[in-house]
KEKE-3310 file (N, C-alpha, C; in steps of 0.2 Angstrom, whole numbers, plus 5000, padded with zeros to 4 digits):
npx = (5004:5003:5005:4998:4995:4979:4975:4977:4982:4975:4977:4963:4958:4957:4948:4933:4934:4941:4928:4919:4925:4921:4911:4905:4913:4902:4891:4885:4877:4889:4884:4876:4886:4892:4884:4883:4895:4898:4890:4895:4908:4904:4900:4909:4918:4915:4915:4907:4906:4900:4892:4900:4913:4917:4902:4905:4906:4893:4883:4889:4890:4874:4871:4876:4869:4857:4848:4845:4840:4848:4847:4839:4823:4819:4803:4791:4775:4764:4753:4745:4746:4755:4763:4773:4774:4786:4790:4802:4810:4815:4826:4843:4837:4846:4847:4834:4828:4839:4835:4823:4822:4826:4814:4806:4810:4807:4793:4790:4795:4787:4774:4775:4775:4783:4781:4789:4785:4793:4794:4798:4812:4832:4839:4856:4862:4869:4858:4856:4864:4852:4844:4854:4856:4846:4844:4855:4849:4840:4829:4820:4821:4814:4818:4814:4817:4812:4816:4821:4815:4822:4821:4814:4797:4788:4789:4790:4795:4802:4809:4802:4800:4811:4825:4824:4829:4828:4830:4834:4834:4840:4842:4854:4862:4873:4881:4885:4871:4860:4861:4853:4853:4847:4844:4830:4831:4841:4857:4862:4860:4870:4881:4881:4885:4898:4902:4902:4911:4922:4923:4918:4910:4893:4885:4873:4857:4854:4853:4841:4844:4841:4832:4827:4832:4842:4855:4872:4881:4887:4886:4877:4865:4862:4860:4846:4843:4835:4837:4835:4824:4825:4824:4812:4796:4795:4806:4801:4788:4792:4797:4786:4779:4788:4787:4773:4771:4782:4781:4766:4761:4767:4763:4774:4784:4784:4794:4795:4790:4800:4810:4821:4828:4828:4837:4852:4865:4862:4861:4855:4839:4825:4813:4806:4805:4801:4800:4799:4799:4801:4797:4806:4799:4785:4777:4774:4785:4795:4806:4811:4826:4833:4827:4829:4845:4843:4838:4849:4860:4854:4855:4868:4875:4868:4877:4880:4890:4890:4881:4870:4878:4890:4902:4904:4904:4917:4926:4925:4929:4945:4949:4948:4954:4968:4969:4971:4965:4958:4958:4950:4961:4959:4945:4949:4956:4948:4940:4949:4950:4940:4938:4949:4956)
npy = (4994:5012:5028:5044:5057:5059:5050:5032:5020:5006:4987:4983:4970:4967:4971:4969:4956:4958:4966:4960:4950:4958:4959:4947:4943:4951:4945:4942:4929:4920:4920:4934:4942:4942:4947:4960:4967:4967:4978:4988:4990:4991:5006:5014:5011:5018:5030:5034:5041:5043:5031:5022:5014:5022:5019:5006:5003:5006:4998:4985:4990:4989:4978:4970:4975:4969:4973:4971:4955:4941:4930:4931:4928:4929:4932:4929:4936:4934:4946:4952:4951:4960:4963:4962:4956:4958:4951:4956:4951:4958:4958:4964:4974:4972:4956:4954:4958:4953:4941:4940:4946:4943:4935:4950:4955:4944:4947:4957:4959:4950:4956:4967:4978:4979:4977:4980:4979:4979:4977:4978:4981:4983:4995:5002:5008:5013:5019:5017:5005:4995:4998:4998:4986:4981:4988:4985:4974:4974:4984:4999:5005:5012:5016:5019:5021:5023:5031:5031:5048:5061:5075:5089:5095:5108:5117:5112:5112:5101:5085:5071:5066:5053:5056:5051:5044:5042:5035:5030:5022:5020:5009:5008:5004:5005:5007:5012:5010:5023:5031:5038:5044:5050:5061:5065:5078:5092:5088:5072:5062:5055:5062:5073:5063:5062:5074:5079:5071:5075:5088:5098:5110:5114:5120:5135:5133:5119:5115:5111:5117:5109:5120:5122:5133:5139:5132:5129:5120:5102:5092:5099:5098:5084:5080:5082:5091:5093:5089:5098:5099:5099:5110:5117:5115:5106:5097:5090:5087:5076:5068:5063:5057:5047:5040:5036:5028:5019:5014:5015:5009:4997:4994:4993:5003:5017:5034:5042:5031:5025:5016:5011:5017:5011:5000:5000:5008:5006:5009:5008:5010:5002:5000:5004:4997:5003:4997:4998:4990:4992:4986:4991:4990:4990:5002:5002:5006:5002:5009:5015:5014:5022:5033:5036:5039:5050:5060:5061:5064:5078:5084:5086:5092:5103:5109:5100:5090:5078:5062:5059:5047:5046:5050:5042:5027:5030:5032:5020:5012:5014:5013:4998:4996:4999:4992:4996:5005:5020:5026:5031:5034:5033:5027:5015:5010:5008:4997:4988:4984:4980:4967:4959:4950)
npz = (5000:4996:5005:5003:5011:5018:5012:5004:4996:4989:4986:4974:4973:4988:4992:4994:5002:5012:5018:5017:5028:5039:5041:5041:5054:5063:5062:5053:5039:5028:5013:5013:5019:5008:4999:5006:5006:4992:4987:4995:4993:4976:4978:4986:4975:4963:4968:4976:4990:5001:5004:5004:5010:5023:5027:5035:5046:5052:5048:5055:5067:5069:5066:5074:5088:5086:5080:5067:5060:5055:5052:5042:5032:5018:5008:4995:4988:4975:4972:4964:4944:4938:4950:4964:4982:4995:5008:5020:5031:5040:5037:5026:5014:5000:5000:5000:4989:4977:4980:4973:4959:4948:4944:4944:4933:4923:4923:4919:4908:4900:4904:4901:4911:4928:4947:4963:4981:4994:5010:5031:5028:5030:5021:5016:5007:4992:4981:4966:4964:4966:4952:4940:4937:4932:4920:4914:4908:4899:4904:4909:4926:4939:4956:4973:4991:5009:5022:5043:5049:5044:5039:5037:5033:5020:5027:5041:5058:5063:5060:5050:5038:5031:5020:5007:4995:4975:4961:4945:4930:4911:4898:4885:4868:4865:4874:4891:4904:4907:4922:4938:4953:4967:4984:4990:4999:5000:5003:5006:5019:5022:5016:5026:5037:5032:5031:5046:5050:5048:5051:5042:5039:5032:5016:5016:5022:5021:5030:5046:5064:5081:5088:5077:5068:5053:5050:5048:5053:5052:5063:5072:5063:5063:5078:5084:5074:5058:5040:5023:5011:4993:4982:4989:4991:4980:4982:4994:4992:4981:4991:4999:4991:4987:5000:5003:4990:4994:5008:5012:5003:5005:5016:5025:5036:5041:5042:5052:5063:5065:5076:5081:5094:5103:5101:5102:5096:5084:5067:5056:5044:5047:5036:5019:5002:4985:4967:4950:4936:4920:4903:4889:4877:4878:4877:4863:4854:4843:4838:4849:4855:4845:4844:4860:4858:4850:4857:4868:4860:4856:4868:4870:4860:4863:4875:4885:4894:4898:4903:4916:4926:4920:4926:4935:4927:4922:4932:4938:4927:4926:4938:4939:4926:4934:4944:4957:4971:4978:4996:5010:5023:5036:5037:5030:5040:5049:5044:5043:5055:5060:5054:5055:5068)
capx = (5000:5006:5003:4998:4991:4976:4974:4982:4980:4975:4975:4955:4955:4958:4942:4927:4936:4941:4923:4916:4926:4921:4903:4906:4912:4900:4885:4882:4882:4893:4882:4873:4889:4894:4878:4883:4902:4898:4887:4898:4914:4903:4900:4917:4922:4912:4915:4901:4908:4897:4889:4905:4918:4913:4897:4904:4903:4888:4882:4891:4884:4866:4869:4878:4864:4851:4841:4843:4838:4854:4843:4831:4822:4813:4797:4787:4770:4763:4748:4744:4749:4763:4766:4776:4775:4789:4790:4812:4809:4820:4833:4843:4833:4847:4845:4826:4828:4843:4832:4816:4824:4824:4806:4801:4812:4805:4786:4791:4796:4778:4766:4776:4777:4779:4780:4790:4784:4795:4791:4804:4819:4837:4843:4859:4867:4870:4851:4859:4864:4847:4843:4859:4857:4838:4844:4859:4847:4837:4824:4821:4818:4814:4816:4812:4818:4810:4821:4819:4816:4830:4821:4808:4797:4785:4789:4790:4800:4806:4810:4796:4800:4816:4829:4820:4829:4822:4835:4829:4840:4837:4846:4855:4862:4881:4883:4882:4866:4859:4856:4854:4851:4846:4841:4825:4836:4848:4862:4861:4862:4878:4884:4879:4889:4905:4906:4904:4917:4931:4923:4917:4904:4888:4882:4867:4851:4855:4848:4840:4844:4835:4828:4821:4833:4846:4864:4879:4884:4883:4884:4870:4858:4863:4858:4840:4839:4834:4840:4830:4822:4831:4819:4810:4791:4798:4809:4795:4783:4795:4799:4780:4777:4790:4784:4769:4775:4785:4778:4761:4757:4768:4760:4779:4786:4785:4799:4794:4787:4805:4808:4829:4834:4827:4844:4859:4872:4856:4860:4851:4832:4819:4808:4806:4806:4796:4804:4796:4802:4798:4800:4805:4793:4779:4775:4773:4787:4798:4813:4811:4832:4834:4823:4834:4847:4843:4836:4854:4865:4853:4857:4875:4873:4868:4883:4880:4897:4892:4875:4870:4882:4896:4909:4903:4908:4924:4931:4925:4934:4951:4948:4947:4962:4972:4968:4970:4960:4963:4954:4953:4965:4954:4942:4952:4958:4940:4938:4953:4950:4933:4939:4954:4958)
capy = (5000:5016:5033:5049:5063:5056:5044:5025:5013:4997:4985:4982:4965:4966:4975:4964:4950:4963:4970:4952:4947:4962:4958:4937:4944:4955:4939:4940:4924:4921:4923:4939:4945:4945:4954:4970:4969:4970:4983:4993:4991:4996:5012:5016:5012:5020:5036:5038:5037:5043:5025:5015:5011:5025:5015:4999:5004:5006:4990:4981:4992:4990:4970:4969:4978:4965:4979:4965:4949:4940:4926:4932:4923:4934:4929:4933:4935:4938:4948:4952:4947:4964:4965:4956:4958:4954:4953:4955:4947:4961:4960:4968:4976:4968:4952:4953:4960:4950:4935:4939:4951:4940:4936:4955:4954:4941:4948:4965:4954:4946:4962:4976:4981:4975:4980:4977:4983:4978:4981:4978:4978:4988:4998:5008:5007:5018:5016:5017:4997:4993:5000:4997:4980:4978:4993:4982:4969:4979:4986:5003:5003:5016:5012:5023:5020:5028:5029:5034:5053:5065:5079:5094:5097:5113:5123:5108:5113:5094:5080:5070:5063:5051:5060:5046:5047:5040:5031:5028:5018:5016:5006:5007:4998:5003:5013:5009:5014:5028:5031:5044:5043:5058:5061:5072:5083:5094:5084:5066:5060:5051:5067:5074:5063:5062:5082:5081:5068:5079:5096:5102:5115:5111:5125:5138:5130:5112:5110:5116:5112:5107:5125:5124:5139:5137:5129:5127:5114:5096:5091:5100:5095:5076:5080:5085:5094:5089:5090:5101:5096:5101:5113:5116:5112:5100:5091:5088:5083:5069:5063:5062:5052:5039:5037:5034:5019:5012:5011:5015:5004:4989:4991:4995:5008:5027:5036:5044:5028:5022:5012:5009:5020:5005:4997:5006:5008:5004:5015:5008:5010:4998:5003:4997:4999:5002:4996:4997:4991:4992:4984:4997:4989:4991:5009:4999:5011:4999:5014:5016:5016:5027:5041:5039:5039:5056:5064:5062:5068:5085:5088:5084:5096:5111:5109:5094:5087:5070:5061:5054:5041:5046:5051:5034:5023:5035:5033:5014:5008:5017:5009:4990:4996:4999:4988:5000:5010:5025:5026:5038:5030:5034:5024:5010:5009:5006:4989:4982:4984:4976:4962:4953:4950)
capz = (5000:4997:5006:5002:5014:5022:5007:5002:4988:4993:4978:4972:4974:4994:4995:4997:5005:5020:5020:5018:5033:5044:5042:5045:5061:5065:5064:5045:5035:5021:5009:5014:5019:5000:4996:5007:5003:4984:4988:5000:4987:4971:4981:4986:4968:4958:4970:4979:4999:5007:5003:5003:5016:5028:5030:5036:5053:5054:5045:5058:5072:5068:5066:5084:5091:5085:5078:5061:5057:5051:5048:5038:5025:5015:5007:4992:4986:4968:4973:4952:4937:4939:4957:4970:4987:4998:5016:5021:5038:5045:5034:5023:5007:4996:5000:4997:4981:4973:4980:4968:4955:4939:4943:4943:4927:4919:4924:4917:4900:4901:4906:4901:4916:4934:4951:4968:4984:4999:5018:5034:5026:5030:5014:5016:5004:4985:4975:4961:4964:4963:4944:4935:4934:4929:4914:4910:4907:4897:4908:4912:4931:4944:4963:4978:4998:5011:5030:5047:5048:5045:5034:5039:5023:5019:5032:5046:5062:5066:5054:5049:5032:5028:5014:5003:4987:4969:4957:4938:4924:4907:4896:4879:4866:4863:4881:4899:4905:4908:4929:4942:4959:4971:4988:4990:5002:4996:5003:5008:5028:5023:5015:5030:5042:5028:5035:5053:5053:5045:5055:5038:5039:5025:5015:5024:5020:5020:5037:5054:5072:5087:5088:5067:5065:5048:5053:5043:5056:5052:5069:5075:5060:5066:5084:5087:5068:5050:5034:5019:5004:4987:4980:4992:4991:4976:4985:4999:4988:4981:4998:5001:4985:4988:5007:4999:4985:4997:5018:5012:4998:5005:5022:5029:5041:5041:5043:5061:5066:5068:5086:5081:5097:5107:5099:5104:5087:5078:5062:5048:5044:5044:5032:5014:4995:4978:4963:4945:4930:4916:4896:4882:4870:4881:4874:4855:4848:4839:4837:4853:4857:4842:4849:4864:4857:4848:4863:4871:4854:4857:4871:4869:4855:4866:4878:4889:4894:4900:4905:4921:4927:4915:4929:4940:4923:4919:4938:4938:4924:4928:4945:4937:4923:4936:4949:4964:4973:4981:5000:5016:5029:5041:5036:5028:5045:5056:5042:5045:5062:5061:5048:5058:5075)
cpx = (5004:5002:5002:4991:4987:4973:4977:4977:4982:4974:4966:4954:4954:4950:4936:4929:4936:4934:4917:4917:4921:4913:4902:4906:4906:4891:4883:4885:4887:4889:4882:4880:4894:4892:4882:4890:4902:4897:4892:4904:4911:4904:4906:4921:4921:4913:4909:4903:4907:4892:4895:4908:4917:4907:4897:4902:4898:4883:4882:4887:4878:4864:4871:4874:4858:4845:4840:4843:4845:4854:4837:4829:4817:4809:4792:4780:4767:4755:4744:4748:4757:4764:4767:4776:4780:4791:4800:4813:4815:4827:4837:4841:4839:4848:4840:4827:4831:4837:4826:4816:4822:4817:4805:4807:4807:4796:4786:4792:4788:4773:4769:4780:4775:4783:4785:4790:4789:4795:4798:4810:4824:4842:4846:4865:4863:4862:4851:4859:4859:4843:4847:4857:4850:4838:4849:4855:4841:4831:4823:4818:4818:4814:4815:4814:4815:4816:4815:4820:4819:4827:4814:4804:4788:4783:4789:4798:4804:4807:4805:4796:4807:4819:4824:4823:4825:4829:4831:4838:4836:4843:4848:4856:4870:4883:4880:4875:4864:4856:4858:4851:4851:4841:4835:4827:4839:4855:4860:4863:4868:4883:4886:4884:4897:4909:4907:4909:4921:4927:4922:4910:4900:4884:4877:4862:4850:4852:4846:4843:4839:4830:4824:4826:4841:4851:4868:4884:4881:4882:4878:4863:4857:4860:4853:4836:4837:4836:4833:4827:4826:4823:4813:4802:4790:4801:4804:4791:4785:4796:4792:4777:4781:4788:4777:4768:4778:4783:4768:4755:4760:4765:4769:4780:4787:4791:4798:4790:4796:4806:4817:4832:4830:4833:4849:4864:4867:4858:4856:4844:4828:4814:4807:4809:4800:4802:4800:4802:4797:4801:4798:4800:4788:4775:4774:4779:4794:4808:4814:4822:4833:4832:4829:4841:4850:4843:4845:4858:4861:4856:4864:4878:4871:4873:4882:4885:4895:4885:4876:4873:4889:4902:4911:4908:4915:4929:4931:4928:4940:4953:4950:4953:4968:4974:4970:4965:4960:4956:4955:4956:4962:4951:4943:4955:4952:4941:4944:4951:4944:4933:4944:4953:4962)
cpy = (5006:5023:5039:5053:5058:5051:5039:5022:5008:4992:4983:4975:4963:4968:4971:4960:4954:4966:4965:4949:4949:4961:4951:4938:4948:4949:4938:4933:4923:4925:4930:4942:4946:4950:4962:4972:4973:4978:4992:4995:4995:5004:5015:5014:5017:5029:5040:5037:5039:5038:5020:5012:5014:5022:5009:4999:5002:5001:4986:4984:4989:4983:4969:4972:4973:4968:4974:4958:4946:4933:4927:4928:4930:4929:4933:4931:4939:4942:4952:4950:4953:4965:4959:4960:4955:4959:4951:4951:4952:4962:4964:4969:4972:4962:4950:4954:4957:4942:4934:4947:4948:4940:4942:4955:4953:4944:4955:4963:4956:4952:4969:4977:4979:4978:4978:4980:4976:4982:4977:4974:4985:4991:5003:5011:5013:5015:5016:5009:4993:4994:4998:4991:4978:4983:4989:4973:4971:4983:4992:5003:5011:5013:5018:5020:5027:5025:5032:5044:5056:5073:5082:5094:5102:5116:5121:5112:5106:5091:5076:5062:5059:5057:5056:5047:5041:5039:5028:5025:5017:5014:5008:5004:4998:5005:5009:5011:5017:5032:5036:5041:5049:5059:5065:5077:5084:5091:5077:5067:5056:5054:5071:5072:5061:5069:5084:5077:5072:5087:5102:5106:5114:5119:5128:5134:5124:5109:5113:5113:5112:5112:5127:5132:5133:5136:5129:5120:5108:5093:5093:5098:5088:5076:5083:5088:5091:5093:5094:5099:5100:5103:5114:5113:5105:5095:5086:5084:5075:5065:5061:5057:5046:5038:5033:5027:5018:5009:5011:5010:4997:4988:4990:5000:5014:5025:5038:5037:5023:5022:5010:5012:5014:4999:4999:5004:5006:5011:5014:5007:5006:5003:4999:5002:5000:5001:4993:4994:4989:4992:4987:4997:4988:4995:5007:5005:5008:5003:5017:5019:5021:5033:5043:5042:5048:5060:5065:5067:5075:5087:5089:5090:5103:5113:5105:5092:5079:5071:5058:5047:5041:5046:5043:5029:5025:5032:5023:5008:5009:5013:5000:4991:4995:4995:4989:5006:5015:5027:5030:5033:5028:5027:5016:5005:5005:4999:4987:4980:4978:4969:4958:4957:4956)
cpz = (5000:5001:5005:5006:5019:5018:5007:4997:4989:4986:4981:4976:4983:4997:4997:5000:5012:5023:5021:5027:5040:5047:5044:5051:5066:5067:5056:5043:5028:5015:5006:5014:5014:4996:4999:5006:4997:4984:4991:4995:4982:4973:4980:4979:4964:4962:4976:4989:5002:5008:5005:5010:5023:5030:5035:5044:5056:5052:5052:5065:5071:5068:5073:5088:5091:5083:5071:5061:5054:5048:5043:5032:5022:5010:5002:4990:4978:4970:4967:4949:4937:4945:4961:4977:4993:5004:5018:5027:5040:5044:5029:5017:5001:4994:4999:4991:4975:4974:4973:4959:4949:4939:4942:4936:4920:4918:4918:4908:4898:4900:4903:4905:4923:4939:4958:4973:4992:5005:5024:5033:5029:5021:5018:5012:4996:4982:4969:4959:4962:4956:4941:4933:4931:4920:4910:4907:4903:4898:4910:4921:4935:4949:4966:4983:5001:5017:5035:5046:5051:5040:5037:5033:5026:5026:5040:5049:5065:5060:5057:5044:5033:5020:5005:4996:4982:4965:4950:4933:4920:4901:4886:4877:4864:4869:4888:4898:4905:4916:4933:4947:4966:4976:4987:4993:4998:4997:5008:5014:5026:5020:5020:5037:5039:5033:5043:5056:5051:5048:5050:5039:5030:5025:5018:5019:5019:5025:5041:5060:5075:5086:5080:5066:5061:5052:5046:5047:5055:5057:5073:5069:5062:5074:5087:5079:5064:5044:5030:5015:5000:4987:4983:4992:4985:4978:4990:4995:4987:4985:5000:4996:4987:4997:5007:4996:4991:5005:5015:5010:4999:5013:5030:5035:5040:5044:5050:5065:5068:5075:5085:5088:5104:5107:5102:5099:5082:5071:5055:5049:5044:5041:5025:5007:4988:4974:4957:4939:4924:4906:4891:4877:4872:4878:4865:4850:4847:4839:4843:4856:4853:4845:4855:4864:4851:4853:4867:4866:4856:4862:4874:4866:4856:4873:4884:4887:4895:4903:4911:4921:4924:4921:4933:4935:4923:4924:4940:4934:4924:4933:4944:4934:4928:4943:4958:4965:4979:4987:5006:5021:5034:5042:5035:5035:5049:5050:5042:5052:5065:5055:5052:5067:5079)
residu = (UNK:UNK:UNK:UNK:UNK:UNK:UNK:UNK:UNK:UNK:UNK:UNK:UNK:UNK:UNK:UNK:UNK:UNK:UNK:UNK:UNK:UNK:UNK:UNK:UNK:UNK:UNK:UNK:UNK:UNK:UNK:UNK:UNK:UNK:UNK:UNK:UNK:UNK:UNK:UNK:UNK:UNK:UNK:UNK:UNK:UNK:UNK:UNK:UNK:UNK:UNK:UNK:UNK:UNK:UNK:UNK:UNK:UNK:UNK:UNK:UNK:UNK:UNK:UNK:UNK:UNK:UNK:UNK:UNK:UNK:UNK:UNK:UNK:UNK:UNK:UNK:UNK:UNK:UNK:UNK:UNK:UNK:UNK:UNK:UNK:UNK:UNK:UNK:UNK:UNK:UNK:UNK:UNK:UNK:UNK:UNK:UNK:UNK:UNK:UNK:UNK:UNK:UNK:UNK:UNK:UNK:UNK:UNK:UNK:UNK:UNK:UNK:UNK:UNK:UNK:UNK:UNK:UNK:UNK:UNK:UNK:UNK:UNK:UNK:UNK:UNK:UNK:UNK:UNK:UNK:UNK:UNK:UNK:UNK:UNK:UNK:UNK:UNK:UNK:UNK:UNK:UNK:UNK:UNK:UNK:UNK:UNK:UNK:UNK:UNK:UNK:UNK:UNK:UNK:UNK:UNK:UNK:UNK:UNK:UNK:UNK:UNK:UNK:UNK:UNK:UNK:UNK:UNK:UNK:UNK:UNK:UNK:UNK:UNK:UNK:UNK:UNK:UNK:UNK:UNK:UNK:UNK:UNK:UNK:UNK:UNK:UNK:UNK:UNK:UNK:UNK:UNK:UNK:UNK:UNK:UNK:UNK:UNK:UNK:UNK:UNK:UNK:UNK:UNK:UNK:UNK:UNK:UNK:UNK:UNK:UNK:UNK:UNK:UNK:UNK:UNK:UNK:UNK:UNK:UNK:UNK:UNK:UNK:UNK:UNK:UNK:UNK:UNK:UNK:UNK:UNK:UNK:UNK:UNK:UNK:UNK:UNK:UNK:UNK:UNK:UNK:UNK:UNK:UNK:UNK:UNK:UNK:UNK:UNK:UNK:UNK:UNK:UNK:UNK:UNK:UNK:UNK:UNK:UNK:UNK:UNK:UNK:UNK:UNK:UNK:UNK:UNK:UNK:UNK:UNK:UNK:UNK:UNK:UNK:UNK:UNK:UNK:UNK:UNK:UNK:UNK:UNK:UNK:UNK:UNK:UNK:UNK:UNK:UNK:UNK:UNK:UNK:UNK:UNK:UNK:UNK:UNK:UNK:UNK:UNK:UNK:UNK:UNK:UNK:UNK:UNK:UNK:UNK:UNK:UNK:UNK:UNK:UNK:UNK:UNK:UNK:UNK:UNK:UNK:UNK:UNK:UNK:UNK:UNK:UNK:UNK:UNK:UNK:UNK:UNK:UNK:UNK:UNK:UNK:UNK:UNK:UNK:UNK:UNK:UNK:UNK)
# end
């Protein structure tokens, strides 16, 4: 490994195994503990870290706690001919999902379009993971996660709502995908505690404190306050839609109905998911990619540098070429720590 500043370069392939470990130890079984590894590495590869390595922490907290299930079986139900309902048993949201994913697939093939509503599951991880792969497989999908609440909305003095973001993929035919993923808040709650660990101050309007007045401290939004919506009655709205699709229509868990501080290190949400997909030739338009394909060139063509996902691909394959990957010390530090003896 090499040093630089508060940085080092760990070779790639060290990474899941060490992140796999830390979670084997922590009560997860193998399996599962591949699931949130992948997960947790995609992240941190792909650049997103205030999903990645900095998380694992609190993974491992939130399973030593017993706030999760680390035998869960999840269980589904076809309740229509497009919907699945699946119960997580307490575990985490990407073992529900990987478990019945091809089914919402192949259903999505069959109908058009098909539906997946999940109820008490742990998602804490990037929502992006959840799309890419049903877009690389030609599906355009949308998801939604709702959490515990971290966010005030139209003119609320406490937090009420989860940050709840909304994650969309849609597929081409010579090109990665095409995906976004964005909190409803103007900065994500693991943006949020990226900054109050390094003593960064978060732009004005990002949050309130305890007393509902603006902060520039992430500390104090984390300690009684709440985070913002992005645009403000816009952003709310969104969050109140996906709380909606996902706790209301699977019969899930609001976000203020969270009970995690009955755990102690409990950091991840029970709560759930929506997750659509849906088959490009559903809409009968045959040129379907071409269209897409035009739509993108315009806007390429009026000074768009790069489309959703572009820097993700750009720093993920650089990442693979060179078969190191460049990580905060810090942090690289707490998963060894929690990976061996």
């Amino acid at each position: 490994m090499t040093v630089a500043d508060d940085e080092i370069q760990i070779p790639l392939e060290i990474l899941e195994p060490k992140l796999a470990s830390a979670l084997r130890r922590a009560g997860l079984s193998e399996p599962i503990a591949r699931i949130i590894a992948e997960t947790v590495a995609g992240a941190e590869i792909d650049g997103s870290r205030s999903h990645g390595i900095h998380r694992l922490p609190g993974y491992v907290s939130s399973i030593s706690s017993g706030w999760i299930n680390t035998a869960a079986k999840p269980a589904c139900e076809q309740t229509r001919p497009g919907c699945l309902a699946v119960e997580a048993d307490n575990g985490f949201a990407q073992q529900a999902t990987r478990a019945f994913s091809n089914r919402l697939a192949g259903m999505a093939r069959s109908q058009g379009v098909a539906t997946m509503f999940v109820r008490n599951s742990h998602h804490f991880g990037a929502l992006w993971q959840d799309v890419e792969p049903l877009a690389r497989a030609g599906l355009i999908s949308i998801a939604m996660v709702n959490s515990r609440s971290h966010m005030a909305v139209w003119q609320g003095k406490r937090k009420t709502l989860g940050t709840n973001p909304i994650a969309f993929a849609c597929p081409r035919t010579n090109a990665p995908p095409l995906v976004w993923d964005q909190a409803s808040s103007i900065m994500s709650h693991g943006d949020i505690l990226l900054h109050a660990a390094a003593g960064r101050p978060v732009p004005s309007g990002v949050g309130i404190n305890r007393d509902g007045d603006v902060t520039t401290d992430p500390a104090a939004i984390l300690d009684g306050g709440a985070l913002l919506p992005f645009g403000g009655a816009k952003g709310a709205s969104l969050a109140f839609m996906a709380e909606v699709l996902v706790a209301a229509l699977s019969g899930g868990t609001f976000g203020f109905e969270d009970c995690s501080s009955n755990f102690p290190g409990a950091k991840t949400s029970n709560a759930g998911q929506f997750i659509l997909a849906l088959d490009p030739g559903a809409g009968g338009n045959a040129s379907f990619q071409g269209q897409l394909e035009r739509l993108i060139a315009e806007l390429k063509h009026a000074g768009s540098t790069r489309m959703p996902a572009d820097n993700r691909y750009r720093r993920r394959q650089a990442v693979h070429e060179s078969g190191m990957l460049s990580v905060d010390a810090r942090n690289w530090a707490r998963v060894l720590s929690l990976a061996e003896d």
